[in-house]
C-alpha positions in Angstrom: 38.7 54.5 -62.6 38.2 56.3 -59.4 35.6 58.4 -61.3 33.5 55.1 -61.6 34.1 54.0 -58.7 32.4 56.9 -56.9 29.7 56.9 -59.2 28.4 53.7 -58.1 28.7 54.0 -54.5 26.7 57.3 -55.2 24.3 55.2 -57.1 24.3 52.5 -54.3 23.8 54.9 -51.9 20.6 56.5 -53.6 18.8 53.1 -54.7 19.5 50.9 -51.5 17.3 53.4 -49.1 14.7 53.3 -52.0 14.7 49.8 -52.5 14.5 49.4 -48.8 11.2 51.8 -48.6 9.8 49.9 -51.4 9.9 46.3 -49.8 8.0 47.9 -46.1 5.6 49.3 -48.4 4.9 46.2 -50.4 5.0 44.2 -46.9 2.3 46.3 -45.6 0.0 46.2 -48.6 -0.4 42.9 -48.3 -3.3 43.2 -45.9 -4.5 46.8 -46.9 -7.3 47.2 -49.2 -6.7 48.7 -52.9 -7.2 52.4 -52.9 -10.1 53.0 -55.4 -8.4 56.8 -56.5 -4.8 55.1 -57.4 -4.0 55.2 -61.1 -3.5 52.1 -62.7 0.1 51.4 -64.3 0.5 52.9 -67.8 2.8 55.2 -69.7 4.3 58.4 -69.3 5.6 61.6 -71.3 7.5 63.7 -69.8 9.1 67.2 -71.6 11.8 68.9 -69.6 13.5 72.6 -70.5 16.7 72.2 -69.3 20.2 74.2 -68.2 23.1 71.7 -68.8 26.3 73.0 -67.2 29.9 71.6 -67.6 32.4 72.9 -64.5 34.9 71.6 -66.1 34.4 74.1 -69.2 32.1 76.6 -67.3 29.4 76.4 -70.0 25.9 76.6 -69.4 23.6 75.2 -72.8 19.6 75.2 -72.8 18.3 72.0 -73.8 14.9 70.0 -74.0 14.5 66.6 -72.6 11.7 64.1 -73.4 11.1 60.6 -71.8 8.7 58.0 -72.5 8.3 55.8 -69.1 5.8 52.6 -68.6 5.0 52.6 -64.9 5.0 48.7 -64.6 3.6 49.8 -60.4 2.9 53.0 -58.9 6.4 53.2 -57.5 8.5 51.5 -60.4 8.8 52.7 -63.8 11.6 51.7 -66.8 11.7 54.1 -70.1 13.8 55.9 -72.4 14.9 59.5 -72.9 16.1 61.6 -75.4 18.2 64.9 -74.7 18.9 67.7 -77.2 21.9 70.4 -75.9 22.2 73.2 -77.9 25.9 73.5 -78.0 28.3 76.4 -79.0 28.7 77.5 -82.2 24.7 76.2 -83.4 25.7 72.4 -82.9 23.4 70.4 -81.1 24.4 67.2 -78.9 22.2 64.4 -78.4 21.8 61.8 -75.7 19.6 58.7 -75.0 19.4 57.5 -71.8 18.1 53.7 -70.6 15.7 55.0 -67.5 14.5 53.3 -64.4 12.3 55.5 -62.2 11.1 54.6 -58.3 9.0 57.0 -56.7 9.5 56.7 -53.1 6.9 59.3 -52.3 3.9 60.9 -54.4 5.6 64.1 -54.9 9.3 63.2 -55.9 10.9 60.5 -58.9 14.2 59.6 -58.9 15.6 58.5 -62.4 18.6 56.7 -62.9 20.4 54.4 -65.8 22.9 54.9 -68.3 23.2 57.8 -70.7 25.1 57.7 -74.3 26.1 61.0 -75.7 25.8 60.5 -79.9 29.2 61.1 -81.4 29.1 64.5 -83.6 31.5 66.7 -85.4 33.5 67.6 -82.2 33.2 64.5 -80.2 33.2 60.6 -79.6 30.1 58.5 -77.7 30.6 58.8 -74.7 28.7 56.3 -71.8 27.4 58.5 -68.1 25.6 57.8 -65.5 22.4 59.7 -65.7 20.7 60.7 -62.1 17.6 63.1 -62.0 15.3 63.6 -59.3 11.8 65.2 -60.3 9.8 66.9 -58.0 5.9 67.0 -59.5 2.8 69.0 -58.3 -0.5 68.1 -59.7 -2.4 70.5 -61.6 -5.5 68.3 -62.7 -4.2 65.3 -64.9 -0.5 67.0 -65.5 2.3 67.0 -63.3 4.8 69.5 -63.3 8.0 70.9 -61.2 11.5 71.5 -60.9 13.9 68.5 -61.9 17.5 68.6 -60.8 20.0 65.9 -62.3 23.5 64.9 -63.2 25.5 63.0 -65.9 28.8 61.4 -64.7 31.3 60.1 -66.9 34.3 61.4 -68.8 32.9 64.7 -68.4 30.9 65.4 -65.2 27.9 67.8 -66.0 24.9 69.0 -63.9 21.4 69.9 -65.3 18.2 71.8 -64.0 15.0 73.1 -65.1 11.3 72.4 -65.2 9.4 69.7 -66.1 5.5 68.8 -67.4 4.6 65.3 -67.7 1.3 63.3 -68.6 0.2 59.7 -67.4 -1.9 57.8 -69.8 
C-alpha cells in the first residue's frame, strides 16, 4: 500500500505544477492573437528504442515502444501505447499503456497514465503507473530525443532511450 501511496503524491506532484502552467497560459491567450506558424491539433506516432531495467532483478532488456497520441491542443494530448521487452530466455513481455501527454514547454512532454503488463508464460497482469518525459528537437517535420521514464507497481522498473515521432 505504501508503494501506491507514493506513487500518487509523485504523480500529484508532477501534474499540479503543469496544470498550474497550463491555466496562466490559457489566461493569457485570451487576448493574444493566434500564432499563424502553430500546428493545428492532430495525431501523433511516436517509436521509441528502449533500455528497461528492473533494480529489483538487476536486468537490463531492449525494447521498442510505439504510441499513437491525438493532441486535442498544443499542450494536451491523450493516446495509447504499446511496449515490447525482449525478456530472458527469447520471451517477449508486452504492455499497453492509457496515455495523457501535457507539454508545458515546446521542447519537453511529460506522459503519464496507467500501464498493464499482458500476462505470459512466467507472469500475471500486472497494473503500473507509467511516467515518461520526452525531450524532442526538431529536425524538419520529425521530432526526435532522449525519453527517460518509469513504471511503478509490483515491480518498480526504469526505462531510457531515444525517441522519433511524427505529427500529422
Amino acid at each position: 500500500m505504501g508503494k501506491i501511496k507514493n506513487t500518487l503524491f509523485v504523480l500529484i506532484c508532477l501534474i499540479a505544477p503543469m496544470l498550474a502552467f497550463g491555466q496562466e497560459k490559457d489566461h493569457s491567450k485570451k487576448h493574444e492573437h493566434e500564432n499563424p506558424e502553430m500546428k493545428e491539433p492532430g495525431l501523433e506516432i511516436i517509436v521509441s528504442g528502449l533500455i528497461v531495467y528492473s533494480p529489483k532483478h538487476k536486468i537490463a532488456d531492449p525494447a521498442n515502444e510505439v504510441h499513437l497520441t491525438y493532441w486535442t491542443s498544443h499542450e494536451w494530448a491523450f493516446g495509447i501505447g504499446y511496449s515490447m521487452i525482449f525478456e530472458e530466455e527469447g520471451r517477449i513481455g508486452h504492455e499497453l499503456t492509457g496515455i495523457i501527454s501535457h507539454r508545458p514547454w515546446e521542447f519537453l512532454t511529460v506522459n503519464v497514465g496507467p500501464s498493464f503488463s499482458l500476462p505470459n508464460s512466467h507472469k500475471d497482469t500486472e497494473i503500473s503507473a507509467y511516467l515518461e518525459t520526452e525531450f524532442a528537437f526538431d529536425v524538419g517535420k520529425i521530432h526526435m530525443g532522449p525519453t527517460i521514464g518509469s513504471l511503478i507497481g509490483e515491480e518498480y522498473r526504469l526505462f531510457g532511450g531515444w525517441h522519433i515521432s511524427y505529427e500529422f
